[in-house]
Every structure is written in structure tokens, then in C-alpha cells.
C-alpha positions as CSV (number, residue, x, y, z in Angstrom):
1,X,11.6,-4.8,-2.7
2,X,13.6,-2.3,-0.7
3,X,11.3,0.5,-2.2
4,X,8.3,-1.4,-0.9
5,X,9.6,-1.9,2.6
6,X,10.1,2.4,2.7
7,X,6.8,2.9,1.0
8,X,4.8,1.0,4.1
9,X,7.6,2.6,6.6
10,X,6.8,6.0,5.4
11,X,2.9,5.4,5.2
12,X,2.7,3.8,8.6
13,X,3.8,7.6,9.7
14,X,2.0,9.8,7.7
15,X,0.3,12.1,10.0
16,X,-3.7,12.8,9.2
17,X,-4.4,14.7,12.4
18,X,-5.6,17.4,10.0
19,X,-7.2,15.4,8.0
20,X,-9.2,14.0,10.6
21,X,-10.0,17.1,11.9
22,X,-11.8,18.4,9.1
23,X,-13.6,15.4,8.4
24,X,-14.9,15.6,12.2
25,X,-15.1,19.3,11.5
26,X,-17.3,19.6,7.9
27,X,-19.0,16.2,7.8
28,X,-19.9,15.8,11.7
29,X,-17.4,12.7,11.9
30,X,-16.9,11.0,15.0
31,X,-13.7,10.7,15.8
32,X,-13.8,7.3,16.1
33,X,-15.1,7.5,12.4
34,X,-12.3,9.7,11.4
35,X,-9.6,7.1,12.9
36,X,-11.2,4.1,11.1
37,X,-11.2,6.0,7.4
38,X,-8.0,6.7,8.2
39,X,-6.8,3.6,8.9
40,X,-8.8,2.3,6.1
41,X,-7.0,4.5,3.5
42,X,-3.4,3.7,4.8
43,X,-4.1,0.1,4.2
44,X,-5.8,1.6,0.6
45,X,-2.1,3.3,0.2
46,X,-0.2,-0.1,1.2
47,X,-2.1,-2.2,-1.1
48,X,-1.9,0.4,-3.8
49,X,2.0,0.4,-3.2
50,X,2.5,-2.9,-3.6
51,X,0.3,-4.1,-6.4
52,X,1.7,-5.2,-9.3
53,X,1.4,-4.1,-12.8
54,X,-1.5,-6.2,-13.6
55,X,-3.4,-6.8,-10.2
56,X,-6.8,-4.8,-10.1
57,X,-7.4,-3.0,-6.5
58,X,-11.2,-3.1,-5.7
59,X,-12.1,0.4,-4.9
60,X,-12.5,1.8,-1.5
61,X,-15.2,2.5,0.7
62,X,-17.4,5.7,0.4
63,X,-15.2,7.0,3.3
64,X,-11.8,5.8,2.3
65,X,-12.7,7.7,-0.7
66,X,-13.9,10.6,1.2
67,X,-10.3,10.7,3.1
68,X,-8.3,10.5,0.0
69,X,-10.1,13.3,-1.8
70,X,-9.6,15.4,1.6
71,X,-5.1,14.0,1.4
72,X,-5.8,15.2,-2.6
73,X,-7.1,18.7,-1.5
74,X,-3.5,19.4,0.5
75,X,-2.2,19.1,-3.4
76,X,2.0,19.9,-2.1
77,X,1.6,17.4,0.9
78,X,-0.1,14.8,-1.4
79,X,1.8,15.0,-4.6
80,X,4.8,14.6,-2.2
81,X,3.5,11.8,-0.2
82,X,2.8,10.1,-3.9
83,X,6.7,10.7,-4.8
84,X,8.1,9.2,-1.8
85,X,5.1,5.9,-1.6
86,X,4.7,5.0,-5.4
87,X,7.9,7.1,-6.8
88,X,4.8,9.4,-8.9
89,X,1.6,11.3,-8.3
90,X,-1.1,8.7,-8.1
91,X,-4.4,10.4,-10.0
């Protein structure tokens, strides 16, 4: 329980800013846009976290996606970010 309670402390501050910024960079994002996949994917993240063994996660949006794959391409920042939310990289 604990490690659940720091997983959604430590995703509720992950900073995106850069992430965002590419997206409104490369793809012609609003920034608005940006915001929303980002919020989008943290709750993706939160749910991910706190699943259990056998519950099935239906799989996110076409942008949620698209903002995963950009965290994914930052491979130090994400493989860390898995180690301290799920305790292991998250493929």
C-alpha cells in the first residue's frame, strides 16, 4: 500500500515540460492539447500502478500513446521513472 501511495506522489510531480514541448514543437500541438495528453497519461501511469495482477488496463488514447512513446524516447529518465512508479521498466 505504502509503495502505491509514493508511486501516485512521485507521478503527480513528474515534470513533462519537455515533453510537451516537443509534441507542440514536431506535431503542431496546442498547448492546451499537450496539457490534456499529459494529464491523460499520468492518470494512464496511476492506473497502471495500481492494477492488480489480473486486472486488464484498456489501452490509451492515440495521444496518451503518443506521449508515452515521446517519456519512452528519454530512455535514462523513463527507465528511472519505471523503477521508482512500478519498482521495474514497464515495456
Amino acid at each position: 500500500m505504502f509503495e502505491k501511495l509514493l508511486a501516485k506522489r512521485h507521478i503527480r510531480h513528474l515534470d513533462f515540460s519537455a515533453i510537451r514541448a516537443k509534441l507542440v514543437e514536431r506535431l503542431g500541438w496546442t498547448e492546451n492539447h499537450a496539457k490534456d495528453a499529459e494529464l491523460g497519461y499520468k492518470r494512464f501511469l496511476y492506473a497502471l500502478a495500481h492494477k492488480d495482477a489480473d486486472d486488464i488496463i484498456s489501452p490509451p488514447s492515440e495521444d496518451v500513446d503518443e506521449f508515452w512513446h515521446q517519456h519512452i524516447l528519454d530512455t535514462r529518465r523513463y527507465r528511472e521513472d519505471c523503477e521508482t512508479i512500478f519498482g521495474h521498466y514497464m515495456d
